[in-house]
DRENDO-1510 file (C-alpha; in Angstrom, 1 decimal, always signed):
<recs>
REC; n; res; u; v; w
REC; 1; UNK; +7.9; -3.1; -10.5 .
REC; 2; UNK; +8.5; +0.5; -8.8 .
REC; 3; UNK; +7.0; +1.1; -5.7 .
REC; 4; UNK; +5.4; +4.6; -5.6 .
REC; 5; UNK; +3.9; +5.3; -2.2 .
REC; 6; UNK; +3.8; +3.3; +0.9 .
REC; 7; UNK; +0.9; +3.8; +3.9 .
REC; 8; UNK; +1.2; +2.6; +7.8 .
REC; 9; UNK; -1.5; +2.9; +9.8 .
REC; 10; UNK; +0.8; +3.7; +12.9 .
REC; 11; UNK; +0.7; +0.7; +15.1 .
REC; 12; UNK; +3.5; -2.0; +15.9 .
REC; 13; UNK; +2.7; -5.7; +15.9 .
REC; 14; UNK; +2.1; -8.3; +14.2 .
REC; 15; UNK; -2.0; -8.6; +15.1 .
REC; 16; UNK; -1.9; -4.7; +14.9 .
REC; 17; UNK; +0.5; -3.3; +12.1 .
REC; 18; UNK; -1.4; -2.5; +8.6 .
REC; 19; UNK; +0.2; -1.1; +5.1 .
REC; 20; UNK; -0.8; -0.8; +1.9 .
REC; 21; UNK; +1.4; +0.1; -1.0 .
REC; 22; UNK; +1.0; +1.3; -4.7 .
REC; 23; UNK; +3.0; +0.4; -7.5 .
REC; 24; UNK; +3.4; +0.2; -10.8 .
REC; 25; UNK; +4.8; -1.8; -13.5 .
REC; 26; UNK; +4.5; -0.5; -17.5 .
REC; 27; UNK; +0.7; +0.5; -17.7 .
REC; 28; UNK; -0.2; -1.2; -14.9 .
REC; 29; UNK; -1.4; +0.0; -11.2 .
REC; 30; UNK; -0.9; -2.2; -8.5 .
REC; 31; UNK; -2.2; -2.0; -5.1 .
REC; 32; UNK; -1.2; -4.3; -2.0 .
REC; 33; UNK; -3.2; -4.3; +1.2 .
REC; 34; UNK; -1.1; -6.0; +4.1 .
REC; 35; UNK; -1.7; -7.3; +7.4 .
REC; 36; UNK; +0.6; -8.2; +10.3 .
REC; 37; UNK; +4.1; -7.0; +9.1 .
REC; 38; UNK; +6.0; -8.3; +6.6 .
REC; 39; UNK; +4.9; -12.0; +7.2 .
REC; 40; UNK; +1.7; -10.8; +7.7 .
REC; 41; UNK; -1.1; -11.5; +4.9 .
REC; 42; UNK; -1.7; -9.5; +1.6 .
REC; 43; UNK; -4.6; -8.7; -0.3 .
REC; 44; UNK; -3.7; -7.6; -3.9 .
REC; 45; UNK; -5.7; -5.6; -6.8 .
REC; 46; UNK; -4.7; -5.0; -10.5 .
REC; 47; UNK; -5.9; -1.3; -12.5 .
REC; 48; UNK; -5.5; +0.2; -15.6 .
REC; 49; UNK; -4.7; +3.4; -14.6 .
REC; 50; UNK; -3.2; +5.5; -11.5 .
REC; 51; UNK; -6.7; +7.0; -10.7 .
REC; 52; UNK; -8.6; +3.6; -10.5 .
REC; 53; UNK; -5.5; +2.3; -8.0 .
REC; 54; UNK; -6.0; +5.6; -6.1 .
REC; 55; UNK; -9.2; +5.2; -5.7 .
REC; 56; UNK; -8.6; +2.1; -3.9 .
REC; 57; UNK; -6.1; +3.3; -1.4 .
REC; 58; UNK; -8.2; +6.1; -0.1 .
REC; 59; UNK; -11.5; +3.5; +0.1 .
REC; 60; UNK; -8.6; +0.9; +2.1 .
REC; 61; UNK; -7.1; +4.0; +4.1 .
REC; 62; UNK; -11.1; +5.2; +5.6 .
REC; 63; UNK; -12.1; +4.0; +9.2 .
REC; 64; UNK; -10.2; +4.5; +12.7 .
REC; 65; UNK; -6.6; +3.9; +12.0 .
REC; 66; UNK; -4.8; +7.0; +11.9 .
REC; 67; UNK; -2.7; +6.2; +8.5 .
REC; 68; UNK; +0.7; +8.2; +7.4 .
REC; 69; UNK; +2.3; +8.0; +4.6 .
REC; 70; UNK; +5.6; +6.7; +4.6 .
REC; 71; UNK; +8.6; +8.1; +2.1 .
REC; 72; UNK; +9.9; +5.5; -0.5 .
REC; 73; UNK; +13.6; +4.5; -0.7 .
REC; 74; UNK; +14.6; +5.5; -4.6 .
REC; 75; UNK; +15.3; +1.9; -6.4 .
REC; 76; UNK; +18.6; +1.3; -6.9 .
REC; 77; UNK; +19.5; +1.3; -10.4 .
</recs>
């Protein structure tokens, strides 16, 4: 699975910290909506194609939060 983009919404803590990712694996579009940090709680959602998935991260990124996007590390291969 290759992580393609990664959003924060700018805020430290556990109660306060939100991400959500997008990746893909094959055909597939993943999207992961995260809570609390890395032991925090995750939402995830399956798509057929890189427009549907993007669709979902701009309807998850809406509201207050003031979200950036955050560079990805290239996989090591």
């Amino acid at each position: 699975m290759e992580q393609r983009k990664h959003w924060w919404n700018g805020k430290w803590g556990r109660i306060a910290r939100k991400d959500v990712y997008l990746r893909t694996s094959g055909d597939q579009w993943y999207v992961e909506q995260r809570a609390g940090g890395s032991e925090g709680t995750s939402h995830f959602f399956e798509y057929d194609s890189e427009d549907a998935a993007l669709d979902m991260v701009r309807a998850l990124l809406t509201g207050p939060d003031e979200w950036r996007e955050l560079s990805v590390r290239p996989s090591a291969r």
